[in-house]
PDB file of N, CA, C and O in Angstrom, chain B, residues numbered from 101:
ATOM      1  N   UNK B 101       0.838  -1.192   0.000  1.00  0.00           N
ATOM      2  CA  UNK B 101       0.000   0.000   0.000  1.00  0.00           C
ATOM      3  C   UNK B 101       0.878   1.248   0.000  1.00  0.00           C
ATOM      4  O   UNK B 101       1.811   1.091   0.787  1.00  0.00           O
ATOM      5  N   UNK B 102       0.898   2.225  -0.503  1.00  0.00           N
ATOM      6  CA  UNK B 102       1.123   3.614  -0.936  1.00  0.00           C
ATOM      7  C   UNK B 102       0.906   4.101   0.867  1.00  0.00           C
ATOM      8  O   UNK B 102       0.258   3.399   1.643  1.00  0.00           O
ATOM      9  N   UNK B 103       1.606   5.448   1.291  1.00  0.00           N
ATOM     10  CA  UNK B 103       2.373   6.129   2.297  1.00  0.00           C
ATOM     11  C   UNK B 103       0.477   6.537   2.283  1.00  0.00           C
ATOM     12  O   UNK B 103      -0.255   6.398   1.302  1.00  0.00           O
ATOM     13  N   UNK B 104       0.013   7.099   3.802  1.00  0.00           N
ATOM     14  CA  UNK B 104      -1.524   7.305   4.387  1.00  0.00           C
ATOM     15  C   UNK B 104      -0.649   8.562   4.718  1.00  0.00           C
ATOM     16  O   UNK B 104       0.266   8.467   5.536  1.00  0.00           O
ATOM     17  N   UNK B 105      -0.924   9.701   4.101  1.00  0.00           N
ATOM     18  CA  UNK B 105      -1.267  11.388   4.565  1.00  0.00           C
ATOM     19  C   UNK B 105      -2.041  12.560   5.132  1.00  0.00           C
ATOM     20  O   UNK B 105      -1.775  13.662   5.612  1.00  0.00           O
ATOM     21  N   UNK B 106      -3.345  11.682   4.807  1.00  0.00           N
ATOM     22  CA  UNK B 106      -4.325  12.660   5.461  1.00  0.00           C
ATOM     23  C   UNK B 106      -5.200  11.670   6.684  1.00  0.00           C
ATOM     24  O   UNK B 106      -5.415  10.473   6.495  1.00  0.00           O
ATOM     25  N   UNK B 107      -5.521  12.212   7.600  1.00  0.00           N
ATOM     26  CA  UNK B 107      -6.737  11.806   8.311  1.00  0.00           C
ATOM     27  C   UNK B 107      -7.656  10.806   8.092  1.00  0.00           C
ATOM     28  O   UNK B 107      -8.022   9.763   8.633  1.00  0.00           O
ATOM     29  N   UNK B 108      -7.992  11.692   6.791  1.00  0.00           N
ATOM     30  CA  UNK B 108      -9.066  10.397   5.895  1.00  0.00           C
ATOM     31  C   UNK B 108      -9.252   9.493   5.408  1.00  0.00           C
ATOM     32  O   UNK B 108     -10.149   8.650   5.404  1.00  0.00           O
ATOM     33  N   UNK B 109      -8.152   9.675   4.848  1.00  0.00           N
ATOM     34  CA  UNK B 109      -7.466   7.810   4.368  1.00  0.00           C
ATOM     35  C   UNK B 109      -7.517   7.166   5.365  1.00  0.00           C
ATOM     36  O   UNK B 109      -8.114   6.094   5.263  1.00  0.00           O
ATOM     37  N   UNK B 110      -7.099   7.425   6.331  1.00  0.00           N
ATOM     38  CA  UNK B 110      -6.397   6.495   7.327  1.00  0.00           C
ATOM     39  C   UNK B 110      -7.543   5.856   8.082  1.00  0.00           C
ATOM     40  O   UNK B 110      -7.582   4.679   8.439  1.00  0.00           O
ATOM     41  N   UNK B 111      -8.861   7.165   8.365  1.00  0.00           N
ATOM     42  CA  UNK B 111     -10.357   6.968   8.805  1.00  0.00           C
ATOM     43  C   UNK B 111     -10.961   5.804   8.173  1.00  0.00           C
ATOM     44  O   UNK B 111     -11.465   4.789   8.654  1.00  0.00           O
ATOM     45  N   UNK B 112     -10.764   6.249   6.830  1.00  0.00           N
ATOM     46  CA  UNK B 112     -11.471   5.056   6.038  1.00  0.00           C
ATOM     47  C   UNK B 112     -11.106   3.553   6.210  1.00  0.00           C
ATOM     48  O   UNK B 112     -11.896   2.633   6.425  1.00  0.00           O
ATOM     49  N   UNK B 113      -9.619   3.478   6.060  1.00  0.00           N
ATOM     50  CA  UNK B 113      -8.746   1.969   6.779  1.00  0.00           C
ATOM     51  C   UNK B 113      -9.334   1.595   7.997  1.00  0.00           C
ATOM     52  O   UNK B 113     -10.080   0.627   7.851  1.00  0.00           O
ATOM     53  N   UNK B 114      -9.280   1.924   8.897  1.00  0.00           N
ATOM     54  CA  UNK B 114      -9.508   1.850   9.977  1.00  0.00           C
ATOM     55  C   UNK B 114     -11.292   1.514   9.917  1.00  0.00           C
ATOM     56  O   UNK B 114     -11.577   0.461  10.488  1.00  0.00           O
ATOM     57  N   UNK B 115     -12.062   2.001   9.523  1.00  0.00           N
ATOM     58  CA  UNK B 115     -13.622   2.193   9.479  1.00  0.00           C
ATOM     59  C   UNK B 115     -13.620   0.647   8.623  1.00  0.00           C
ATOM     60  O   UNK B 115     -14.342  -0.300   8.934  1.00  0.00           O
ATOM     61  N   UNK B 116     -12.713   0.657   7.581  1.00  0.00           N
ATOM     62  CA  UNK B 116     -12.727  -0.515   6.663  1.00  0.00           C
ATOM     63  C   UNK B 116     -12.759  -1.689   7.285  1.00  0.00           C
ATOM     64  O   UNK B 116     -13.576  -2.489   6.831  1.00  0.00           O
ATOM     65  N   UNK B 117     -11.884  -2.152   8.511  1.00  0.00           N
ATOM     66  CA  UNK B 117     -11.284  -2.807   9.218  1.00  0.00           C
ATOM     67  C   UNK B 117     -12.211  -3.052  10.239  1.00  0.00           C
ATOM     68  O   UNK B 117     -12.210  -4.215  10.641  1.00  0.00           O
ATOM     69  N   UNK B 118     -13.277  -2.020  10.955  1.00  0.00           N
ATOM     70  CA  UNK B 118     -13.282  -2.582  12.192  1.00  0.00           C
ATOM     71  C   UNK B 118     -14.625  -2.650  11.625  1.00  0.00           C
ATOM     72  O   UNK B 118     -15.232  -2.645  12.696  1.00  0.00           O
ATOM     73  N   UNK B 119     -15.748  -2.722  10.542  1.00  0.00           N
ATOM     74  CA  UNK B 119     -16.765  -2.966  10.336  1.00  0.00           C
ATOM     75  C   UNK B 119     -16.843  -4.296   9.577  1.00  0.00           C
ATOM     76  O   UNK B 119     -17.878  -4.696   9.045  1.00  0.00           O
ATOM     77  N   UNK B 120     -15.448  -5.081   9.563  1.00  0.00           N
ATOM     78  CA  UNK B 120     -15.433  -6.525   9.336  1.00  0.00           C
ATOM     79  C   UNK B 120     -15.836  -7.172  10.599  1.00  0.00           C
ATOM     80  O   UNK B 120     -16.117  -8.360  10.436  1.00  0.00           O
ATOM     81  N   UNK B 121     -15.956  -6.715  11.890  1.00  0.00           N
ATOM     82  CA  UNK B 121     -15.389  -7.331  13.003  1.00  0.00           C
ATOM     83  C   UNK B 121     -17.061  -6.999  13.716  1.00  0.00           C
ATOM     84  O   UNK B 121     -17.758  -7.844  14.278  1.00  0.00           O
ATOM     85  N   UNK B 122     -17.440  -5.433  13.476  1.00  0.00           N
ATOM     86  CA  UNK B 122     -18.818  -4.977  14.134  1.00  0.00           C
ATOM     87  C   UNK B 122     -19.614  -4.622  13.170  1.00  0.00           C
ATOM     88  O   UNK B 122     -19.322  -4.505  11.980  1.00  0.00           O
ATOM     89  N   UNK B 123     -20.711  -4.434  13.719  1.00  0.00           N
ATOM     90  CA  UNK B 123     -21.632  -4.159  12.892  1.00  0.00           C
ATOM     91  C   UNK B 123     -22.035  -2.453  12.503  1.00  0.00           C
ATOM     92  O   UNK B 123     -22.583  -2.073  11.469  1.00  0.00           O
ATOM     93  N   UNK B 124     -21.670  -1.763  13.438  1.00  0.00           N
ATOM     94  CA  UNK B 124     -21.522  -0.630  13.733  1.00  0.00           C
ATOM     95  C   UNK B 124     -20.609   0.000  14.228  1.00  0.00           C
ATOM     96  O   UNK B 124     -20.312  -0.358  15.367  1.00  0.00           O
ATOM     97  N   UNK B 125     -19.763   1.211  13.599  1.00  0.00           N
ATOM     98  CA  UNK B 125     -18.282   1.947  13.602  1.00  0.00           C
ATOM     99  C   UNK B 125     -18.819   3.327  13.234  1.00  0.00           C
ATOM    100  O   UNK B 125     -19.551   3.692  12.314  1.00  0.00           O
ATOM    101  N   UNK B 126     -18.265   3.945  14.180  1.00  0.00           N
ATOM    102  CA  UNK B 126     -18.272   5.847  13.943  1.00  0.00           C
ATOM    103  C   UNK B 126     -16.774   6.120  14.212  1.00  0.00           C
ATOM    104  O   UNK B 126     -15.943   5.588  14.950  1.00  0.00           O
ATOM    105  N   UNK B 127     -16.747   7.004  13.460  1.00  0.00           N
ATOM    106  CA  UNK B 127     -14.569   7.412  13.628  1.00  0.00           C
ATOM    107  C   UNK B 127     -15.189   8.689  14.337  1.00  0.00           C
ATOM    108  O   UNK B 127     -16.156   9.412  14.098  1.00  0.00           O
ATOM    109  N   UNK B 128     -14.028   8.640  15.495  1.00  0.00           N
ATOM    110  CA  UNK B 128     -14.241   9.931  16.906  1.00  0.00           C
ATOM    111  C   UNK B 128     -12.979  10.945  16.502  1.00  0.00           C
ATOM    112  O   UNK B 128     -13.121  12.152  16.302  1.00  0.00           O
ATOM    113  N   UNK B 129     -11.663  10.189  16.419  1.00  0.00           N
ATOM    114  CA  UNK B 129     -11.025  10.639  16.071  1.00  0.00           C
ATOM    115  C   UNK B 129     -10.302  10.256  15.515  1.00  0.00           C
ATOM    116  O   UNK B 129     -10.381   9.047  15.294  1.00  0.00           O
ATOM    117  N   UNK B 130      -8.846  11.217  14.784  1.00  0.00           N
ATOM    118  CA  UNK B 130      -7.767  10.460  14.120  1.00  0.00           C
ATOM    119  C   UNK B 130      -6.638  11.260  14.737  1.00  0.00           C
ATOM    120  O   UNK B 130      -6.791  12.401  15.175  1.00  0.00           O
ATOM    121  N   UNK B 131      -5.715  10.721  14.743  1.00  0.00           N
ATOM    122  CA  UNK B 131      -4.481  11.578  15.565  1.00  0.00           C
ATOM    123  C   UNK B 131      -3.048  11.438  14.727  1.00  0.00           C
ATOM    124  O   UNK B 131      -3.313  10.725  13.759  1.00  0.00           O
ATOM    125  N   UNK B 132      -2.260  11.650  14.705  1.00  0.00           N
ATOM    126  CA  UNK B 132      -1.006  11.676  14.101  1.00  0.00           C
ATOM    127  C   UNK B 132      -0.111  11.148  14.731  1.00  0.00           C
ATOM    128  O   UNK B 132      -0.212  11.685  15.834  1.00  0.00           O
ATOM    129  N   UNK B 133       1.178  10.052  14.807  1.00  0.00           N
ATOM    130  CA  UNK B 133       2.267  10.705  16.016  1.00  0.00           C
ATOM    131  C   UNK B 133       3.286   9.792  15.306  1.00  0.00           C
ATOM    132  O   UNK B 133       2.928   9.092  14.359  1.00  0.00           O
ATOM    133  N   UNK B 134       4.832   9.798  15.861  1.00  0.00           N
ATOM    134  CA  UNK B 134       6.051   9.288  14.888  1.00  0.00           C
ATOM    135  C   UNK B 134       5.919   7.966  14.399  1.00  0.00           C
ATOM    136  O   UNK B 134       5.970   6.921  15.048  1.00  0.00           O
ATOM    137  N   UNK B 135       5.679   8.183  12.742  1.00  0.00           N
ATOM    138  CA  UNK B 135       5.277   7.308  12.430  1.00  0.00           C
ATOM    139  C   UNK B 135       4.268   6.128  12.280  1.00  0.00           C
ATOM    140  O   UNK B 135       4.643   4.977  12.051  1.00  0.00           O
ATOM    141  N   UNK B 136       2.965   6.492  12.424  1.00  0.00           N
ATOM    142  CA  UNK B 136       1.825   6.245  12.680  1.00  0.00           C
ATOM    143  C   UNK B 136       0.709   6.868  12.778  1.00  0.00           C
ATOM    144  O   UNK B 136       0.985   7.999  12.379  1.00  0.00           O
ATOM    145  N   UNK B 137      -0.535   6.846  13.097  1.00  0.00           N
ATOM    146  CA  UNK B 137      -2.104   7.451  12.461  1.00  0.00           C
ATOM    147  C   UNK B 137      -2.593   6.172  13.637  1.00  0.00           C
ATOM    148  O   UNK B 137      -2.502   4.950  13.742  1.00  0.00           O
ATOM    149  N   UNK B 138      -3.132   7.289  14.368  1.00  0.00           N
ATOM    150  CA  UNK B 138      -4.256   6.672  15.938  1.00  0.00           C
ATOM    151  C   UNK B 138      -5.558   7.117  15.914  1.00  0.00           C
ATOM    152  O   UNK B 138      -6.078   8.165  16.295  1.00  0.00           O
ATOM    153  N   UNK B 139      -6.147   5.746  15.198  1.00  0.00           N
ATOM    154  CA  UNK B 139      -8.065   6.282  14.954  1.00  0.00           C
ATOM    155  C   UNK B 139      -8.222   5.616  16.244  1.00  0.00           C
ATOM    156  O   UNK B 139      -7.639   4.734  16.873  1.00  0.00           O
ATOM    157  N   UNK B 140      -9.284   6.416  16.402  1.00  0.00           N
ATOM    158  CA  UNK B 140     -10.651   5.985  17.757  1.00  0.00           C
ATOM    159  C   UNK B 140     -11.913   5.907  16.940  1.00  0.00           C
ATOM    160  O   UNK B 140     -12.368   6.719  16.134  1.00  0.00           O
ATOM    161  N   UNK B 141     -12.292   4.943  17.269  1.00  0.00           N
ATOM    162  CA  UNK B 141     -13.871   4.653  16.376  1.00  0.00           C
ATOM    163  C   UNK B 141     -14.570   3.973  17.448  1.00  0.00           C
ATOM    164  O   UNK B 141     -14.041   3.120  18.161  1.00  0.00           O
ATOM    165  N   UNK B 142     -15.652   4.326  17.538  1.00  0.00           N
ATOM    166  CA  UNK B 142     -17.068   4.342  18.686  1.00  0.00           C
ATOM    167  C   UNK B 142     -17.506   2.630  17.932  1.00  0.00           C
ATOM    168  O   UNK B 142     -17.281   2.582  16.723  1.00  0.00           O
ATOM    169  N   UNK B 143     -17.928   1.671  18.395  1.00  0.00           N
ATOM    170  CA  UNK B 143     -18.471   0.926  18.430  1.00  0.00           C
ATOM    171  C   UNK B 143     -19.868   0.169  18.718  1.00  0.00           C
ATOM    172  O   UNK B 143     -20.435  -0.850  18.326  1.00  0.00           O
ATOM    173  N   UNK B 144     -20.123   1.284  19.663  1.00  0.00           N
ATOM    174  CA  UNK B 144     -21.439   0.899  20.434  1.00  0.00           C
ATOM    175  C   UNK B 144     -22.500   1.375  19.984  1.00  0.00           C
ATOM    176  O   UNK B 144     -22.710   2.577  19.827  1.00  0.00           O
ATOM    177  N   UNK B 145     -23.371   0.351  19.700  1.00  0.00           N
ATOM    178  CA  UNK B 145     -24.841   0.934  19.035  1.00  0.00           C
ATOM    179  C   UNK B 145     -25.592   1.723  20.185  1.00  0.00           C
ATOM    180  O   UNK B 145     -26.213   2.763  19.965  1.00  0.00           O
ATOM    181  N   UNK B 146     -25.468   1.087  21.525  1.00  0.00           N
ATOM    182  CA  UNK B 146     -26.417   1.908  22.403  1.00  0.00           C
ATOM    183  C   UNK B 146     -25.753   2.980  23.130  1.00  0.00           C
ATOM    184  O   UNK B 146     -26.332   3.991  23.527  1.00  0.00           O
ATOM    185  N   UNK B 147     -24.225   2.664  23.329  1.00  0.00           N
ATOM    186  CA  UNK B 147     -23.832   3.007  24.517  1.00  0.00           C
ATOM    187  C   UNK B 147     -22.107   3.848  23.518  1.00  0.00           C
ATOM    188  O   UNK B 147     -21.912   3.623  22.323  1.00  0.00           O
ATOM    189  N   UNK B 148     -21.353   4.544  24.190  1.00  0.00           N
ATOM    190  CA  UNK B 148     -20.537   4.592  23.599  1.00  0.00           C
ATOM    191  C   UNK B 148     -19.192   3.503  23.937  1.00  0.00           C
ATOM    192  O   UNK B 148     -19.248   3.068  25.087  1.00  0.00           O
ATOM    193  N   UNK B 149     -18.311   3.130  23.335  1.00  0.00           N
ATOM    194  CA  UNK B 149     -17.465   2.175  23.255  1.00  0.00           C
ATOM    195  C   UNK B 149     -16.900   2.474  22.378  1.00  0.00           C
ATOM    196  O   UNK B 149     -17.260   2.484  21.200  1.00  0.00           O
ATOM    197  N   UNK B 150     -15.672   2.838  22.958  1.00  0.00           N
ATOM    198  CA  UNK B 150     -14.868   3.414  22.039  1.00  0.00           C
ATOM    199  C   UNK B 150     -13.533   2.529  22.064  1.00  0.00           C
ATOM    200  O   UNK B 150     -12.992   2.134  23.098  1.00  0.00           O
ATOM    201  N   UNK B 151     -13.154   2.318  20.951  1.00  0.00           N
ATOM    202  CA  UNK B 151     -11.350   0.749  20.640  1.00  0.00           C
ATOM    203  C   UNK B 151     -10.964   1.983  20.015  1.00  0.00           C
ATOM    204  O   UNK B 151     -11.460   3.108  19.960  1.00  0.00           O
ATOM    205  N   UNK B 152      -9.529   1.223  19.384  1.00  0.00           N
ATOM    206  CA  UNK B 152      -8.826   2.042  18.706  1.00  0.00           C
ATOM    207  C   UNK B 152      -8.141   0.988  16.908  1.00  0.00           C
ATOM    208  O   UNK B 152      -8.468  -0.135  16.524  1.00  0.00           O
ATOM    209  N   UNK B 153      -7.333   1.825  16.377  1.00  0.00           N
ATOM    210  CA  UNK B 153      -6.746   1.374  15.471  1.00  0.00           C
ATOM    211  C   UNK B 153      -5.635   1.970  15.117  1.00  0.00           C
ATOM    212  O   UNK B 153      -5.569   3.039  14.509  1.00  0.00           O
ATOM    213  N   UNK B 154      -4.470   1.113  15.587  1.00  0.00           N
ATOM    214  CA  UNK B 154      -3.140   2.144  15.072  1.00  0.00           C
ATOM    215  C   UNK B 154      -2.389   1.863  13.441  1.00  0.00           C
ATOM    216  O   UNK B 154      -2.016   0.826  12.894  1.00  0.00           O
ATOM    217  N   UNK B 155      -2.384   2.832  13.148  1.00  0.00           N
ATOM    218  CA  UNK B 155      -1.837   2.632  11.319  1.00  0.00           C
ATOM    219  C   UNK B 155      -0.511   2.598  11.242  1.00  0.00           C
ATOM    220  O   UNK B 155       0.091   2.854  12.285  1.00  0.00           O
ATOM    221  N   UNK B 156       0.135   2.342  10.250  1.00  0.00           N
ATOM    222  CA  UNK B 156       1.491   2.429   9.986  1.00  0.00           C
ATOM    223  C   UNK B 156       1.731   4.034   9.214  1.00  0.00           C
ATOM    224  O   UNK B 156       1.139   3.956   8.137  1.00  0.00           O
ATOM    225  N   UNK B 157       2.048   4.737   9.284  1.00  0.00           N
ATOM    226  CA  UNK B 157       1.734   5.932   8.062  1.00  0.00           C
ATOM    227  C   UNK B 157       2.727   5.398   7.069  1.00  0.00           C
ATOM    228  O   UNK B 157       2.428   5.817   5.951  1.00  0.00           O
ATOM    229  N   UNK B 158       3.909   4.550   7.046  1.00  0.00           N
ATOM    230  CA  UNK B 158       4.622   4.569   5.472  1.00  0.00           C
ATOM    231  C   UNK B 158       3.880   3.833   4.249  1.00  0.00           C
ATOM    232  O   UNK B 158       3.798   4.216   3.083  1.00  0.00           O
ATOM    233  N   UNK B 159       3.220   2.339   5.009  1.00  0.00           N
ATOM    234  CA  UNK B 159       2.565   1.895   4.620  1.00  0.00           C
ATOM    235  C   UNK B 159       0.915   2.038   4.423  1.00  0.00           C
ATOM    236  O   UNK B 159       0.335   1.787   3.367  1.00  0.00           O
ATOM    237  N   UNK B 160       0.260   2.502   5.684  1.00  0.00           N
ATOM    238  CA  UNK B 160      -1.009   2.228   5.909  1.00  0.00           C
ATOM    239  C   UNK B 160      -1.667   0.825   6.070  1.00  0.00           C
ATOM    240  O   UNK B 160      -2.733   0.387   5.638  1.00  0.00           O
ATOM    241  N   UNK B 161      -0.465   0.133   7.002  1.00  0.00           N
ATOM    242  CA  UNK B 161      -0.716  -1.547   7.108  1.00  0.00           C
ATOM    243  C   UNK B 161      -1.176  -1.641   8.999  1.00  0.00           C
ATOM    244  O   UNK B 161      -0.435  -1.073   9.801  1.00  0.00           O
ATOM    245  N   UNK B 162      -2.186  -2.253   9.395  1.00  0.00           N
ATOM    246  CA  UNK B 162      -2.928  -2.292  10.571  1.00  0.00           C
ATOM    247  C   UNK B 162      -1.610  -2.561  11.649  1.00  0.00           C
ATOM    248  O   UNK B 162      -0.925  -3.455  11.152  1.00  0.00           O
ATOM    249  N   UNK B 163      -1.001  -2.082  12.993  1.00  0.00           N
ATOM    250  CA  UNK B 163      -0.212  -2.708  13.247  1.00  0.00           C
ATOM    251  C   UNK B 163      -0.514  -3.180  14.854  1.00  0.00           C
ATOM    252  O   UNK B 163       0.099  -3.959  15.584  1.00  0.00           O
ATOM    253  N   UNK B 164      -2.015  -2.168  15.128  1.00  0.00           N
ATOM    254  CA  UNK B 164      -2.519  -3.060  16.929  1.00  0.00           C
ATOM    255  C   UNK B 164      -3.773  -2.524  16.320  1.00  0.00           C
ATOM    256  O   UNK B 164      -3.880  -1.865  15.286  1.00  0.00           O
ATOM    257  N   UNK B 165      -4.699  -2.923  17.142  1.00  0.00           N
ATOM    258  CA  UNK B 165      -5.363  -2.349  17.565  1.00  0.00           C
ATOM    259  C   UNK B 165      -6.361  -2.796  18.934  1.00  0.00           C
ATOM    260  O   UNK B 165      -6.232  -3.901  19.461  1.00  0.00           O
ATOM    261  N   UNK B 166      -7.029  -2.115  19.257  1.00  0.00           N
ATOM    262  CA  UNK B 166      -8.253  -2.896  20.505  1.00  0.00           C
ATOM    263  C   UNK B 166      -9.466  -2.267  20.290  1.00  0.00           C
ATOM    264  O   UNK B 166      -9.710  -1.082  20.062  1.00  0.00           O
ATOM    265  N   UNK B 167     -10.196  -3.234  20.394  1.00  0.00           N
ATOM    266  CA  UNK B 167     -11.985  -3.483  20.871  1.00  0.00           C
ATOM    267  C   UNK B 167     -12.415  -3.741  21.361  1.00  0.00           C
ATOM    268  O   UNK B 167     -12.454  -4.954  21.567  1.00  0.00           O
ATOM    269  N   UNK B 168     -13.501  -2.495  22.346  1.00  0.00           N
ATOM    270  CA  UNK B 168     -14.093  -2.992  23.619  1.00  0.00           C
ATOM    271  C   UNK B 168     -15.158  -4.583  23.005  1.00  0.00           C
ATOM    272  O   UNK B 168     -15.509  -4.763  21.839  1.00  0.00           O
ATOM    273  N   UNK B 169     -15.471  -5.551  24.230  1.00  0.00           N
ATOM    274  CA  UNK B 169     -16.157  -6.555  24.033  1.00  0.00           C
ATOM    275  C   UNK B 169     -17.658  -6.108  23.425  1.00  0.00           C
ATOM    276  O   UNK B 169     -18.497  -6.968  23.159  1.00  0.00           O
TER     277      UNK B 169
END
């Protein structure tokens, strides 16, 4: 995969990723930091539940992430 630059890309990966897993994903935030892109995406249909997804930025390849149960 091609270098993740903006926010959005990275939103979308991440949104891509964790709506294999749930049924429902809202992106809260996206963050930046060395070498990497830190989404928070809400999970919870009723309640909020918020995991995360950390990106690679050279790649844009998944490299942790967590989800509340």
């Amino acid at each position: 995969m091609p270098p993740v630059t903006t926010a959005a890309e990275t939103t979308e990966i991440a949104l891509t990723f964790v709506k294999k897993h749930r049924l429902f994903a809202r992106p809260v935030s996206a963050k930046q930091g060395e070498g990497y892109w830190l989404v928070e995406v809400d999970v919870g249909l009723f309640d909020v539940k918020v995991g995360w997804v950390k990106i690679e930025t050279s790649s844009g390849v998944i490299q942790e992430y967590s989800l509340p149960p």
